[in-house]
N, C-alpha and C positions, 0 to 999 in steps of 0.2 A: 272094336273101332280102331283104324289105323291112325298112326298119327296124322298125317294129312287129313284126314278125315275129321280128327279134334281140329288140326287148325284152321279148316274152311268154317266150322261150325264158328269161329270165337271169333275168324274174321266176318263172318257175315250179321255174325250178334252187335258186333261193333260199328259197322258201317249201318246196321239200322239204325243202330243210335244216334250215332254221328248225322246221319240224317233227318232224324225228328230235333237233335236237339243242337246241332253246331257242334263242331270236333272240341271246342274250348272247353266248351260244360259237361262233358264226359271224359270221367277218370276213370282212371283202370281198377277201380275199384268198384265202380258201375257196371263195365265191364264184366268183372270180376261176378258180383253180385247178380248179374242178368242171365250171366253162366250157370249158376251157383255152385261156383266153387270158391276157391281161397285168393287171396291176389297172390299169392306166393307158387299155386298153382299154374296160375295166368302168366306166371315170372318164366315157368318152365317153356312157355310154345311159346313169346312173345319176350324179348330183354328187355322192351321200353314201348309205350308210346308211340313212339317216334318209327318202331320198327312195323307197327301195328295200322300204323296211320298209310306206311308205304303199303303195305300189303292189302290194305282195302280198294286204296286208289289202282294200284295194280291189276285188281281182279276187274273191279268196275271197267278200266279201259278193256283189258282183252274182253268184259263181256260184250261191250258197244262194238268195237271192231267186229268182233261177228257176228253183227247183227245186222251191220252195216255193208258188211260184204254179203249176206244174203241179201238184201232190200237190191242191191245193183245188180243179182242174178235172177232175181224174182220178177224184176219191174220191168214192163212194158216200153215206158222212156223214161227222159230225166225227170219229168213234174212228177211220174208218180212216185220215181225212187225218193224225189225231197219231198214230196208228202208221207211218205211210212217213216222218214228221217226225222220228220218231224212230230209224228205220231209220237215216237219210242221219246226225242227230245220232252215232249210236254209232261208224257208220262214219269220222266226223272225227276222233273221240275216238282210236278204235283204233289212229291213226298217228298222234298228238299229242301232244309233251312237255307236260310239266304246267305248266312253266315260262314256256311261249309269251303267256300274256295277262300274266302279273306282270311280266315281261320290256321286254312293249310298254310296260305302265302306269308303269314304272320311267323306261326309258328313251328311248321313243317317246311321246311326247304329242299328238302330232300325231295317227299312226294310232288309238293308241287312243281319240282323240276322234273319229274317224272311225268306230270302231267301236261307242263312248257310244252316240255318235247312232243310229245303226244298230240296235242294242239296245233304246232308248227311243223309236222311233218305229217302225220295219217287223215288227221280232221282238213290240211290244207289242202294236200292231194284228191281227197273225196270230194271237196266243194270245185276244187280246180276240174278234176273231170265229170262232174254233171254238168257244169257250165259248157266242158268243148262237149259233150254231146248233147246237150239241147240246142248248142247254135248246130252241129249238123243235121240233128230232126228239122230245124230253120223253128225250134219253138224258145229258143232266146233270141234276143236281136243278134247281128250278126258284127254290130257295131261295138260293143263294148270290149272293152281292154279285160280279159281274163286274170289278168295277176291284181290288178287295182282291184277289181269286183270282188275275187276272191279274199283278201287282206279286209275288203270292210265287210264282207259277210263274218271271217273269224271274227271282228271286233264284234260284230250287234249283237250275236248270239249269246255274248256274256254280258250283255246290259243287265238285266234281270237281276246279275248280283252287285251291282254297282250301286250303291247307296245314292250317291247322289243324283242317280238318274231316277231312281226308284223313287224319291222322296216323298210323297204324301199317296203314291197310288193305292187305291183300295184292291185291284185286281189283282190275281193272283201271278205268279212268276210264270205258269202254264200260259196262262191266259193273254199275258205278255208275250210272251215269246211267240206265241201262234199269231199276235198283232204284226211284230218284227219280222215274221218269214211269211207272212202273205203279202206285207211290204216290200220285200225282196224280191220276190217272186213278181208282183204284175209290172215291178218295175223292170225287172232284165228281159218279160215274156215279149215275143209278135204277138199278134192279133188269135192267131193260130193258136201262140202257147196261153192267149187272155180265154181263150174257150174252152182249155181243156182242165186250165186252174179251175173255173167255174163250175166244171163237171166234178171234178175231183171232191171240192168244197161241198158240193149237193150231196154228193155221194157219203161222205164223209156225216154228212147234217144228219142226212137220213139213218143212217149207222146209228148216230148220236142217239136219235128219238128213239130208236128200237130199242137201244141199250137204255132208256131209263122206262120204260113203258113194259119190261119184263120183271 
């Protein structure tokens, strides 16, 4: 095994974690033990923490960037590319303590400035143009202000980890967040693009039933 190869493994042992359980409540000794090897060993690919935490949030980003650049080569228009965008979003969600970004912003500055960036430059660009081309398909209004619409799409998409918005919800942060982008979504569509979310939706229901009926 090369060493690249040990440190994708210890990063990926650890962002599972960090996932099921908040970056706070995983030591590198968890880590350590999840591996099973020594914390002394985990000291040799990783100096801290801190170095461990960036390198998770790292990989995660470039994995979404390319997943997102395929959805915009793949799709048909804009409503299906934010429908797969939002697939793959529910799908993070599903396995993601609520804890994991307040956690970074608390106590990793690093990463989460790696992640800032990431947000305000690739995640704004991507929502900025499915917006200009759904108003050219004419299945956005053709009326709304691109820069406004885009700044409160970033903002809604992080509701889910916001505590005080979340506060007594029983549903899950998926389940949320699929409420919040079909919210978006019939609010920027024509009439045009309110027909083809509805096809998308059904299409999508039906996916659903097949997938628990096997």
């Amino acid at each position: 095994m090369t060493e690249l190869d040990q440190r994708l493994r210890i990063r990926d042992k650890a962002r599972d974690l960090f996932m099921q359980y908040g970056i706070r409540t995983v030591s590198m000794d968890d880590i350590a033990n999840a591996m099973g090897m020594s914390k002394k060993t985990l000291y040799q690919w990783f100096a801290d923490k801190e170095e461990l935490v960036f390198e998770v949030m790292k990989g995660q980003i470039e994995w979404s960037e390319s997943a997102c650049d395929s959805f915009r080569s793949v799709s048909a228009n804009a409503i299906e590319e934010l429908f797969r965008t939002m697939e793959m979003v529910e799908e993070m969600f599903a396995n993601m303590n609520p804890s994991v970004l307040i956690d970074m912003q608390k106590y990793h500055p690093k990463a989460f400035g790696l992640f800032t960036r990431h947000k305000y430059s690739y995640i704004y660009n991507v929502i900025r143009e499915n917006l200009i081309w759904g108003i050219k398909e004419e299945l956005y209004r053709a009326d709304i202000d691109v820069d406004i619409i885009t700044n409160y799409r970033l903002a809604c998409m992080l509701l889910p980890f916001d505590p005080s918005f979340m506060g007594k919800q029983k549903l899950s942060m998926a389940a949320i967040e699929q409420q919040i982008t079909e919210h978006y979504l019939f609010g920027i569509a024509t009439l045009k693009g309110h027909k083809l979310i509805l096809k998308y939706k059904e299409k999508r229901h039906k996916s659903s039933l097949h997938g628990k009926t096997k």
